[in-house]
C-alpha beads as a LAMMPS data file, in Angstrom:
LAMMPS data file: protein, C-alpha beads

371 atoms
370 bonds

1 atom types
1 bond types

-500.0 500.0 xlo xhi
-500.0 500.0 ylo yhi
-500.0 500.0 zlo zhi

Masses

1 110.0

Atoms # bond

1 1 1 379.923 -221.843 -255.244
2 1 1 378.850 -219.553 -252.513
3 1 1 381.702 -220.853 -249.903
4 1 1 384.071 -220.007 -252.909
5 1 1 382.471 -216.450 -252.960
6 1 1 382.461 -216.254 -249.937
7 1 1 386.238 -216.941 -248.914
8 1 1 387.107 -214.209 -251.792
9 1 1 385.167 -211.195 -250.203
10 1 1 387.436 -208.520 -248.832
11 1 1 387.753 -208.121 -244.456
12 1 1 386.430 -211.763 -243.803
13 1 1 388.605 -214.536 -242.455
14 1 1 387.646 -217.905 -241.058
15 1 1 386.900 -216.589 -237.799
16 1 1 384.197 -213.752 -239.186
17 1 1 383.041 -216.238 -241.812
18 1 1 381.903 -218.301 -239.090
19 1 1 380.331 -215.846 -237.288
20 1 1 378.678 -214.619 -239.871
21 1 1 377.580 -218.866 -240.773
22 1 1 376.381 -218.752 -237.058
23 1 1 374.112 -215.826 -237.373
24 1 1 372.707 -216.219 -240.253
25 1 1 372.310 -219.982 -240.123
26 1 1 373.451 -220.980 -243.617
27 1 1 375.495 -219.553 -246.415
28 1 1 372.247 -218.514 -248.263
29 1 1 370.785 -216.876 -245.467
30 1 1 374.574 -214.737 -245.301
31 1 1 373.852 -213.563 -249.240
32 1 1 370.428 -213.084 -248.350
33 1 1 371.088 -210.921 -246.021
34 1 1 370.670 -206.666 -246.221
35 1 1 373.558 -204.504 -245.910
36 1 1 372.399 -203.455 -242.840
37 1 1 371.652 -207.240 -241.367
38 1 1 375.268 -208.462 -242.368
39 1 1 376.796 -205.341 -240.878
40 1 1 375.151 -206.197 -237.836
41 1 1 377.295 -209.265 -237.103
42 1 1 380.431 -208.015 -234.448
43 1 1 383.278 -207.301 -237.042
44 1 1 381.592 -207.128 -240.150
45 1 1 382.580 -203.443 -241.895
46 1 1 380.212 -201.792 -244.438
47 1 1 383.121 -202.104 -247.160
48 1 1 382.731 -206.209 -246.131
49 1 1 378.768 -205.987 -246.902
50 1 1 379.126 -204.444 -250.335
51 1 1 381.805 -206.880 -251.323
52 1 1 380.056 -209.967 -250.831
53 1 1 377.931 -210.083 -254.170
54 1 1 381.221 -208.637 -256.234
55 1 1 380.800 -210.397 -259.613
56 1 1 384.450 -211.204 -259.701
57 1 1 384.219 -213.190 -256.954
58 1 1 381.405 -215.208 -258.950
59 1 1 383.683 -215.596 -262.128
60 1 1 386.255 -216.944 -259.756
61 1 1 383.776 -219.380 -257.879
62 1 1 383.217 -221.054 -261.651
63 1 1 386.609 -220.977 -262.910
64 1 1 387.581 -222.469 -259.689
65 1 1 384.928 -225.542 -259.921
66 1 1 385.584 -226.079 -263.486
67 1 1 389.809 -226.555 -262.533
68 1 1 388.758 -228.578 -260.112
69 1 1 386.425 -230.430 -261.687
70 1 1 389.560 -230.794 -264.407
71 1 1 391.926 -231.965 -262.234
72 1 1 389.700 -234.523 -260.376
73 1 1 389.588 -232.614 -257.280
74 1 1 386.479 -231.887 -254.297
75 1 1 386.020 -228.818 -252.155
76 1 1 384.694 -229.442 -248.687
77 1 1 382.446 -226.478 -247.315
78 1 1 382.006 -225.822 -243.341
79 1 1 378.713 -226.940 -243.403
80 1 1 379.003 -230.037 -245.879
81 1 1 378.478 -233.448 -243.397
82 1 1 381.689 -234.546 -244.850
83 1 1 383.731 -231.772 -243.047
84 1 1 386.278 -233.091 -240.342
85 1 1 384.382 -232.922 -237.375
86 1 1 387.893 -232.210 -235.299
87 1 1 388.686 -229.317 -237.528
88 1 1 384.841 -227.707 -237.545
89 1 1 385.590 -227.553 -233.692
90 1 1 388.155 -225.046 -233.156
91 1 1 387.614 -221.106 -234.055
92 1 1 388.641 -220.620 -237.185
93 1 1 388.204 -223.717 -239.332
94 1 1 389.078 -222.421 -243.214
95 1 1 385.098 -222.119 -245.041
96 1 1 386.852 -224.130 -247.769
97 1 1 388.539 -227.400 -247.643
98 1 1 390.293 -228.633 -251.529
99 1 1 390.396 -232.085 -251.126
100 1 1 392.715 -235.019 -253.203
101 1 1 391.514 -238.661 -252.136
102 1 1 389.245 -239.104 -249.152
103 1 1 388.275 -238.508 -246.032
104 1 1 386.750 -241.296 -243.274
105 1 1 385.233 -241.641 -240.334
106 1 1 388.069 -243.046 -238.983
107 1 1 390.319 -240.154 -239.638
108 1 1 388.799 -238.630 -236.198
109 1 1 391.371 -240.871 -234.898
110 1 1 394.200 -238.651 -235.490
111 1 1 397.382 -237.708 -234.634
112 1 1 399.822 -235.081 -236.325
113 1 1 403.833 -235.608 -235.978
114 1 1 405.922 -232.321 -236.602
115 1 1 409.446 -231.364 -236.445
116 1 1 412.307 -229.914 -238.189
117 1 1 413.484 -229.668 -241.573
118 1 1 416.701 -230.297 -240.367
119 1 1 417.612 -233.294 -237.707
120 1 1 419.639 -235.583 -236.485
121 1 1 419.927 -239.360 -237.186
122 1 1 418.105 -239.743 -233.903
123 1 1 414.909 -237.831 -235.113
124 1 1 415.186 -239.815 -238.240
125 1 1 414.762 -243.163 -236.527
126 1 1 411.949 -241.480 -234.062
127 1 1 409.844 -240.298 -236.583
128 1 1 409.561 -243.508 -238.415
129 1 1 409.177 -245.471 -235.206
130 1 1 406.103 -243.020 -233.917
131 1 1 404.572 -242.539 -237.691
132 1 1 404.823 -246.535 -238.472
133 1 1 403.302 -247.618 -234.838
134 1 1 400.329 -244.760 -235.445
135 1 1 399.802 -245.705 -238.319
136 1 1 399.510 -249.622 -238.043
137 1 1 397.265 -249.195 -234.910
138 1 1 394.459 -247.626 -237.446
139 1 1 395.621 -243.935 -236.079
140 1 1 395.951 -241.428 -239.119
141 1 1 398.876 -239.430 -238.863
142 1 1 398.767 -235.600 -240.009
143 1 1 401.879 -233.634 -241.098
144 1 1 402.413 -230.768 -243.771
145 1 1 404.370 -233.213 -246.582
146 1 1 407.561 -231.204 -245.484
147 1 1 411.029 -231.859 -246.048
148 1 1 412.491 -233.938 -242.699
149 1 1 410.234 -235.219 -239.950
150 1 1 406.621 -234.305 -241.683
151 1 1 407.424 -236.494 -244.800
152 1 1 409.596 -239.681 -243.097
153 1 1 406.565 -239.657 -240.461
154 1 1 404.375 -239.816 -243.247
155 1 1 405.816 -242.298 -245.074
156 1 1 406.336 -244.494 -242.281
157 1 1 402.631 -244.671 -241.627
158 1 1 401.889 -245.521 -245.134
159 1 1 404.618 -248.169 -245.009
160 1 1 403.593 -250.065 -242.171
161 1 1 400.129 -250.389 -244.089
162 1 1 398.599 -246.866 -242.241
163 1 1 396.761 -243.521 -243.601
164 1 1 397.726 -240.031 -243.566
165 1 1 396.533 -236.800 -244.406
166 1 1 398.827 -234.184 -245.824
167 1 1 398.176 -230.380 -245.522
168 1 1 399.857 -227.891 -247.896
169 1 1 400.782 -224.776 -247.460
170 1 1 400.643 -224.695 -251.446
171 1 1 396.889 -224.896 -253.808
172 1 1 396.767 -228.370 -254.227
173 1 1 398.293 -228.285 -257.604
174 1 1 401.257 -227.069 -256.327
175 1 1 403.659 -229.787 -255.046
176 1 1 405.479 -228.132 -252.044
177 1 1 408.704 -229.377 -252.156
178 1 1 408.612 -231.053 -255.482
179 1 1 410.691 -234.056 -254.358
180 1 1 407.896 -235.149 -252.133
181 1 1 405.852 -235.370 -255.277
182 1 1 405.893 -239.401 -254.888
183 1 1 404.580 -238.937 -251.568
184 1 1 401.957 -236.636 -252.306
185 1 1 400.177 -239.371 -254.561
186 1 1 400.919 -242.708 -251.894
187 1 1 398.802 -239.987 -249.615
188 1 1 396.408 -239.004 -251.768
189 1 1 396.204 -242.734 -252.796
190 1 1 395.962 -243.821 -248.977
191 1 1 394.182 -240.844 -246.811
192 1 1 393.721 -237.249 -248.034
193 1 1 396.036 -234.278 -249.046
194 1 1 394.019 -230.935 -248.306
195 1 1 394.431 -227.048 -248.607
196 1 1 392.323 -224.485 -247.510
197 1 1 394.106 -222.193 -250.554
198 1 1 392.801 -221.469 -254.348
199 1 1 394.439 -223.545 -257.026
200 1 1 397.885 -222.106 -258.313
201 1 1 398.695 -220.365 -254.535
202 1 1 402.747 -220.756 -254.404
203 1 1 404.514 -221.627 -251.251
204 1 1 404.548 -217.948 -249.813
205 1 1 406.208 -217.608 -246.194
206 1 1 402.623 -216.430 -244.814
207 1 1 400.793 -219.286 -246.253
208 1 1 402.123 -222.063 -243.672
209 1 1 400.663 -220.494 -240.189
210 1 1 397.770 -220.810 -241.650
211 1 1 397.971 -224.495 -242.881
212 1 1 399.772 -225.508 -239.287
213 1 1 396.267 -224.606 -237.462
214 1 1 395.140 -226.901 -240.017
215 1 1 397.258 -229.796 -238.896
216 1 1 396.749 -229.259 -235.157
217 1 1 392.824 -228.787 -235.703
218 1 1 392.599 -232.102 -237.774
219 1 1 394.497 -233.975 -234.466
220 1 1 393.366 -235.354 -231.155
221 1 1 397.003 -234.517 -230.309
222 1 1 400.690 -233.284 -231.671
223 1 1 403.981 -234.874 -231.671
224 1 1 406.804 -232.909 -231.940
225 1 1 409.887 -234.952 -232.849
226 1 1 412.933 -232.447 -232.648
227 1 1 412.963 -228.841 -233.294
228 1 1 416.141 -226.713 -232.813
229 1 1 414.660 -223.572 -233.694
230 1 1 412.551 -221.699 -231.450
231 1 1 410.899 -220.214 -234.227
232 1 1 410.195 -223.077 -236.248
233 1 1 406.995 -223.795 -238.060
234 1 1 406.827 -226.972 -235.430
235 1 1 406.948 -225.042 -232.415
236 1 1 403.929 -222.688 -234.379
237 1 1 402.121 -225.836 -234.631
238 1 1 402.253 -226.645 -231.031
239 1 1 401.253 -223.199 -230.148
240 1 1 398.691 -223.608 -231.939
241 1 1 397.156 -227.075 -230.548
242 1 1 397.708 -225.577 -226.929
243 1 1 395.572 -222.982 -227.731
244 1 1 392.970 -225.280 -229.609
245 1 1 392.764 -227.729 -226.257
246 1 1 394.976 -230.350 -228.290
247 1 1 397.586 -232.507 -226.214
248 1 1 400.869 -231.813 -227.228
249 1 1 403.747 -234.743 -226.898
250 1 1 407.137 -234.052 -227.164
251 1 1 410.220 -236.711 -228.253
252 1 1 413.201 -236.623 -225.063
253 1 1 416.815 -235.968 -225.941
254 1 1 420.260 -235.645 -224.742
255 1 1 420.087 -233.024 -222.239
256 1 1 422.394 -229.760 -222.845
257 1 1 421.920 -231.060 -226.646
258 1 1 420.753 -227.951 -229.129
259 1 1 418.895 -230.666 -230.911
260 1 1 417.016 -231.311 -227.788
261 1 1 416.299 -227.872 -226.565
262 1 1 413.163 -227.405 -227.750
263 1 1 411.475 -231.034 -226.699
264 1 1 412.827 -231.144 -223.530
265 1 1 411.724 -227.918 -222.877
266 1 1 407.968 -229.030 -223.492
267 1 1 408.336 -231.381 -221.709
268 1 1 409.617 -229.602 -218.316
269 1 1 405.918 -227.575 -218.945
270 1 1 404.092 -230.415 -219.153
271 1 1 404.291 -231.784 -222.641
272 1 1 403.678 -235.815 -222.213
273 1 1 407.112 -237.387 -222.835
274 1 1 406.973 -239.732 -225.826
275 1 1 409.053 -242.312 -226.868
276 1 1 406.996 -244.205 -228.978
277 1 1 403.550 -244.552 -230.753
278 1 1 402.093 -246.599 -227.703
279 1 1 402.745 -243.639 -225.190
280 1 1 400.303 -241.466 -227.252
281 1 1 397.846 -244.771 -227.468
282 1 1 398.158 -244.768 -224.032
283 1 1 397.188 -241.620 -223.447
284 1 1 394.289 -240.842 -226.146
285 1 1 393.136 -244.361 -227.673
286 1 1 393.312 -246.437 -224.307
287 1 1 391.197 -248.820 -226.049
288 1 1 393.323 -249.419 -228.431
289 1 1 396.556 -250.224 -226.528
290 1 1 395.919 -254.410 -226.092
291 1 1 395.638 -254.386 -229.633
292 1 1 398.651 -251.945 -230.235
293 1 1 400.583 -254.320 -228.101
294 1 1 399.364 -257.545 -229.665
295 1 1 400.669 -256.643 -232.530
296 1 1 404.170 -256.443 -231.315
297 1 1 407.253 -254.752 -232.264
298 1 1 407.536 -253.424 -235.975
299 1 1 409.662 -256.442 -236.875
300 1 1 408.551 -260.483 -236.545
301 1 1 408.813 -262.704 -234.130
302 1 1 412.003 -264.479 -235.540
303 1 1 413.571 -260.759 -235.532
304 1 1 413.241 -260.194 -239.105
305 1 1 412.331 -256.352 -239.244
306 1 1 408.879 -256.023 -241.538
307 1 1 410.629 -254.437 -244.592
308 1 1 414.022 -254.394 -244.729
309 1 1 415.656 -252.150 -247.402
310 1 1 419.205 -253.406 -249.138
311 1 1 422.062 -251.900 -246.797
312 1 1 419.590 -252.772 -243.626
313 1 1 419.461 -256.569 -244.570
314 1 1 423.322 -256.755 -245.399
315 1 1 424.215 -254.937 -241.742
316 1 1 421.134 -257.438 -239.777
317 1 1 422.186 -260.373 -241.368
318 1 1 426.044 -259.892 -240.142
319 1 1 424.842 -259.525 -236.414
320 1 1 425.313 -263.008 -234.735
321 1 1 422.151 -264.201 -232.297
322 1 1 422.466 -264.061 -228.580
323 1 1 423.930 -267.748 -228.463
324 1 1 426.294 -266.896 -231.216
325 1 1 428.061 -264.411 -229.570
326 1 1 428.992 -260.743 -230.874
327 1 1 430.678 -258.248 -232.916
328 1 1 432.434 -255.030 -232.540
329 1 1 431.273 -252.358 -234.204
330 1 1 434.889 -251.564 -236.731
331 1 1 434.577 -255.619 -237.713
332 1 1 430.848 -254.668 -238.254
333 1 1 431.930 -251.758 -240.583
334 1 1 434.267 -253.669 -242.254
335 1 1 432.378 -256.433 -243.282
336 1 1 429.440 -254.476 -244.404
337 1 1 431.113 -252.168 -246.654
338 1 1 429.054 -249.371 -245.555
339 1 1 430.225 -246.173 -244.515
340 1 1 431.042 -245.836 -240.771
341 1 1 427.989 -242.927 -240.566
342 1 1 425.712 -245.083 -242.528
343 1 1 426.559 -248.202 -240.642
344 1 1 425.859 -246.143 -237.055
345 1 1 422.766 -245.012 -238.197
346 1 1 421.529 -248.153 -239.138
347 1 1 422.686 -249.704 -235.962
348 1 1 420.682 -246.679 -233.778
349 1 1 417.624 -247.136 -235.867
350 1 1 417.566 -251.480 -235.153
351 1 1 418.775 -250.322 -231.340
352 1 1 415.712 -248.491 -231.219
353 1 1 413.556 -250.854 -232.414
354 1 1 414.495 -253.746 -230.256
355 1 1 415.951 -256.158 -232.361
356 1 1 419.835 -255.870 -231.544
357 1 1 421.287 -254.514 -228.590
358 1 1 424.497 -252.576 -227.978
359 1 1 426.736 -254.304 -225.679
360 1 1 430.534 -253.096 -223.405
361 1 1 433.307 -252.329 -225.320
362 1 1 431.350 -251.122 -228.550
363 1 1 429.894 -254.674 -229.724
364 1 1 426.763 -255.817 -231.059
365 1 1 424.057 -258.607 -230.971
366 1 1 420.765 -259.402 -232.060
367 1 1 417.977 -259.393 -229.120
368 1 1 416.109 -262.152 -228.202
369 1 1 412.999 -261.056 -228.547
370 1 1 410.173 -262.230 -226.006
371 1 1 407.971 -265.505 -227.595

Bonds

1 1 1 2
2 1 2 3
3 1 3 4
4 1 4 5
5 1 5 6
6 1 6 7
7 1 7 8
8 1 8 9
9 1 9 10
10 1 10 11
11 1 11 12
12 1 12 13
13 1 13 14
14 1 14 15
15 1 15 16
16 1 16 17
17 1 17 18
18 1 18 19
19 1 19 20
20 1 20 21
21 1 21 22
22 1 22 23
23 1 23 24
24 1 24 25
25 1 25 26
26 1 26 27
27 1 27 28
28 1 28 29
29 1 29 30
30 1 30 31
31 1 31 32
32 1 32 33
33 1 33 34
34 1 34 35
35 1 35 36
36 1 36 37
37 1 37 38
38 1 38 39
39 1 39 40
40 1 40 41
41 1 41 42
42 1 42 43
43 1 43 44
44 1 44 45
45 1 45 46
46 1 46 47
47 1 47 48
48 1 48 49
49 1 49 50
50 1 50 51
51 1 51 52
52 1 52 53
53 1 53 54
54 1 54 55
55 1 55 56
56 1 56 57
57 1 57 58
58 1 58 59
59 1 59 60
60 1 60 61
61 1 61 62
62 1 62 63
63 1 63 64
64 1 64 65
65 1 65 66
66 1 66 67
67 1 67 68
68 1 68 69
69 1 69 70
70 1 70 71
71 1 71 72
72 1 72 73
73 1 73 74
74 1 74 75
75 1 75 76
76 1 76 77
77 1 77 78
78 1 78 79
79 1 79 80
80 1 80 81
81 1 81 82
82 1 82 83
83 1 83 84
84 1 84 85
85 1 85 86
86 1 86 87
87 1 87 88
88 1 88 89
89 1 89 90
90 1 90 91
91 1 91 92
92 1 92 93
93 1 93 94
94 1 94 95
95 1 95 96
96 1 96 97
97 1 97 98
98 1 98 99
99 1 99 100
100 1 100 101
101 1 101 102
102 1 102 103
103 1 103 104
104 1 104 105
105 1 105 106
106 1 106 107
107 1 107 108
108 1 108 109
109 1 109 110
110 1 110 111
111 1 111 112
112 1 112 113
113 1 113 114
114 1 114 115
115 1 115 116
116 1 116 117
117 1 117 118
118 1 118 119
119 1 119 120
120 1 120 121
121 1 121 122
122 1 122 123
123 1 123 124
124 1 124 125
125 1 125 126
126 1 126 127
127 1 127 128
128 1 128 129
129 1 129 130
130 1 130 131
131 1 131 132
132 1 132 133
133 1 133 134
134 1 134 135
135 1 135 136
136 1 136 137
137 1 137 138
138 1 138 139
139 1 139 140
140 1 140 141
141 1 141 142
142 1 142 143
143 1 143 144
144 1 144 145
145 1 145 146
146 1 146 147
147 1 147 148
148 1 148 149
149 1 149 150
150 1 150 151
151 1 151 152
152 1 152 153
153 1 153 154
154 1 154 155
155 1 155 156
156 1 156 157
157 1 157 158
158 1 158 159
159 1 159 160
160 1 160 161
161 1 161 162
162 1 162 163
163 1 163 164
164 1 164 165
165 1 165 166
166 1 166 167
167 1 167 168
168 1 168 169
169 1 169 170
170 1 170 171
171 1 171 172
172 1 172 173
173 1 173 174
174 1 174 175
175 1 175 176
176 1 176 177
177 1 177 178
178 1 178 179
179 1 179 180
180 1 180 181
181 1 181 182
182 1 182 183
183 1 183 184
184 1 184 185
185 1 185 186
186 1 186 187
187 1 187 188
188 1 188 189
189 1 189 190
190 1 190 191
191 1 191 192
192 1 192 193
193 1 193 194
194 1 194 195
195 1 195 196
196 1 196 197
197 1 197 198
198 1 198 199
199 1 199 200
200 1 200 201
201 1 201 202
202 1 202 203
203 1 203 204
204 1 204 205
205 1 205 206
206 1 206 207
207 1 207 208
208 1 208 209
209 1 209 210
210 1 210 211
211 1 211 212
212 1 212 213
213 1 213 214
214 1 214 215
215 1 215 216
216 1 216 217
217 1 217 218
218 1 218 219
219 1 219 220
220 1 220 221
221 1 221 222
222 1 222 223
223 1 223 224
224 1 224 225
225 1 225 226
226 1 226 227
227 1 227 228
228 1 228 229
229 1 229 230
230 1 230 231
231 1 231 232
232 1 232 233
233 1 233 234
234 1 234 235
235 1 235 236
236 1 236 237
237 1 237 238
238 1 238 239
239 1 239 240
240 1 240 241
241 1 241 242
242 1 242 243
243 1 243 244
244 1 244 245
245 1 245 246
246 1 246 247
247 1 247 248
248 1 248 249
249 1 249 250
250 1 250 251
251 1 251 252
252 1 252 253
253 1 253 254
254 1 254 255
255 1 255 256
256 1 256 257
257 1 257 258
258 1 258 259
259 1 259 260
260 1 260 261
261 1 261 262
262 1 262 263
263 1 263 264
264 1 264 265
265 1 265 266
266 1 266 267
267 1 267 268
268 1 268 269
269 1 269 270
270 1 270 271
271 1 271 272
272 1 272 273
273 1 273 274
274 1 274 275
275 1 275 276
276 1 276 277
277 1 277 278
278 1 278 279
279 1 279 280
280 1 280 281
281 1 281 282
282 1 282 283
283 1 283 284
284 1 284 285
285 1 285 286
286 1 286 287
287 1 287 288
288 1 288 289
289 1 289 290
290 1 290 291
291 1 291 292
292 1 292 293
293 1 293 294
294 1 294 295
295 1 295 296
296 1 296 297
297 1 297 298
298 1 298 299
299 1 299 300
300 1 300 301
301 1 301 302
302 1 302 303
303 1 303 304
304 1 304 305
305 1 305 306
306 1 306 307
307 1 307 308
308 1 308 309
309 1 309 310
310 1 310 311
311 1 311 312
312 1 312 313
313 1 313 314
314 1 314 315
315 1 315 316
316 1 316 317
317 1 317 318
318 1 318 319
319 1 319 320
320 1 320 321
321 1 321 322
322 1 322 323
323 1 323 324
324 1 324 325
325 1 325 326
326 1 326 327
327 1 327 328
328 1 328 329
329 1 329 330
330 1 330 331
331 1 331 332
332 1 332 333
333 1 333 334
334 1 334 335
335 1 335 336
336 1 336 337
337 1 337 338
338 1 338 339
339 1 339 340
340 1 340 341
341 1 341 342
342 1 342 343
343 1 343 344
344 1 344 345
345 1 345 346
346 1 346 347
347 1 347 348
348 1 348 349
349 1 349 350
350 1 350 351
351 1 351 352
352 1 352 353
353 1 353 354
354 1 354 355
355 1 355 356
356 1 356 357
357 1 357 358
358 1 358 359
359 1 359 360
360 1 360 361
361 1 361 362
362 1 362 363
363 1 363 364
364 1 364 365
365 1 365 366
366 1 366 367
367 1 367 368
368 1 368 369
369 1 369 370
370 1 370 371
């Protein structure tokens, strides 16, 4: 109730709220405090110190606990044990935390994956590659439940048996885009989807800055994918985990490609280059990488990929084995029935996962894969 009030009173923000948390010790010693005790706290303005015991920020408290109650929802305070110990660290974790599903221990162990809205096949098939191999080596991926890279990361990690935590930009009874409304409950259902913002807040422009801090501060580290924007709401998001001490990790592609600007550009500052999920093991969870390996490539040992969806088991099963021989890729087409885009999409996404291989003269086989 008094984190609720708190958040509400006018010329406070995260970073003064903890300050004031800091000084005082406790939420009740910040009400407890005079005018002229709170006003001694570096920021604080005398408009700040009359505002804090506004009654209409105590109606709002209750109505707010009683939606949430409704709605089956928990609010996380800053000084509640249960708060993300990754996000209490940086300087200006949100006082507030609305929480749908859980949080655990293990969720430490994070990593966020960002990246455009708008990508290329090749980001596609990245993002579900990095997402599925965090997520199946017990590392929680973080991403905003976006359209493009934040959602197919997500769901990759949930597919391949993984947890994620979701951050709106949105209260969290607003579904931000609405066709990730599916995905919002596998989250909720399999990690966490959290806000720092009131029930009923709308997806306004301003709100996602805020949330993006919220990704990066959750995360050991960031992934970004692909972003062709230099203004992009990724590129905010790595800002933001440079200046919060996070490792940022950044996806390679085709030089002089627009696509690739951004990434590449990372990288030539120092970004680690990462081209799959056991580059970031590598690098943060060392102690998990024999048991990231051991668990081998996303597909089994016969070459069967894990899951296979309709069109992806009609295409694999038309590839021949190494001892078989090959195919070219317009026989390939042919045969399948696909679409020539959807077939080479398809093909990129198996190339990149080690289970065929792309041969001269625009054929095709499936890869042995080592025993």
């Amino acid at each position: 109730m008094l984190w609720l009030r708190l958040a509400r009173t006018r010329g406070v923000g995260p970073v003064l709220i903890r300050r004031l948390f800091e000084h005082f010790g406790s939420v009740e010693g910040i009400f407890g405090a005079s005018a002229k005790g709170f006003c001694a706290v570096e920021g604080i303005r005398q408009v700040t110190a009359r505002d804090i015991n506004n009654p209409e920020h105590l109606e709002f408290a209750q109505a707010e606990l009683s939606r949430c109650d409704q709605e089956g929802f928990e609010l996380i305070t800053l000084d509640s044990p249960a708060y993300p110990k990754n996000l209490a660290a940086v300087p200006d974790p949100p006082p507030v935390l609305y929480l749908k599903g859980r949080l655990l221990k293990e969720d430490e162990r994070s990593i966020a994956v960002v990246g455009s809205r708008n990508h290329n096949e090749y980001a596609e098939v990245m993002a579900k590659r990095i997402g599925a191999g965090l997520g199946r080596s017990g590392i929680t991926v973080v991403s905003g439940l976006a359209r493009g890279i934040d959602c197919l990361s997500q769901q990759a990690a949930l597919d391949a048996g993984g947890r994620s935590i979701a951050v709106l930009g949105t209260g969290l009874d607003v579904i931000y885009p609405s066709e990730n409304k599916k995905l919002y409950y596998q989250v909720a259902e399999n990690g966490a989807v959290l806000s720092e913002f009131p029930l009923g807040t709308h997806p306004n422009r301003e709100n996602f800055p805020h949330r993006n801090r919220i990704i990066s501060g959750l995360s050991m580290g960031v992934v970004l994918v692909q972003a062709n924007n230099p203004k992009s709401g990724a590129l905010i998001t790595v800002k933001l985990a440079l200046d919060q001490g996070r490792t940022v990790y950044a996806v390679p592609g085709n030089a002089g490609s627009v696509w690739a600007r951004e990434t590449n550009r990372l990288i030539k500052k120092g970004a680690v280059l990462t081209e799959d999920a056991e580059d970031v093991i590598a690098d943060l969870f060392p102690q998990l990488l024999d048991q990231a390996k051991s668990l081998g490539p996303l597909f089994s040992k016969s070459g069967r990929p894990a899951k296979f969806e309709a069109e992806e088991e009609k295409l694999y099963s038309l590839i021949p084995e190494p001892e078989e021989g090959s195919i070219e890729l317009d026989q390939l087409i042919r045969k399948s029935g696909l679409e020539a885009s959807k077939a080479q999409s398809l093909l990129v996404e198996l190339e990149l996962y080690g289970v065929i291989e792309r041969l001269a003269g625009g054929k095709w086989r499936k890869k042995k894969l080592e025993q």
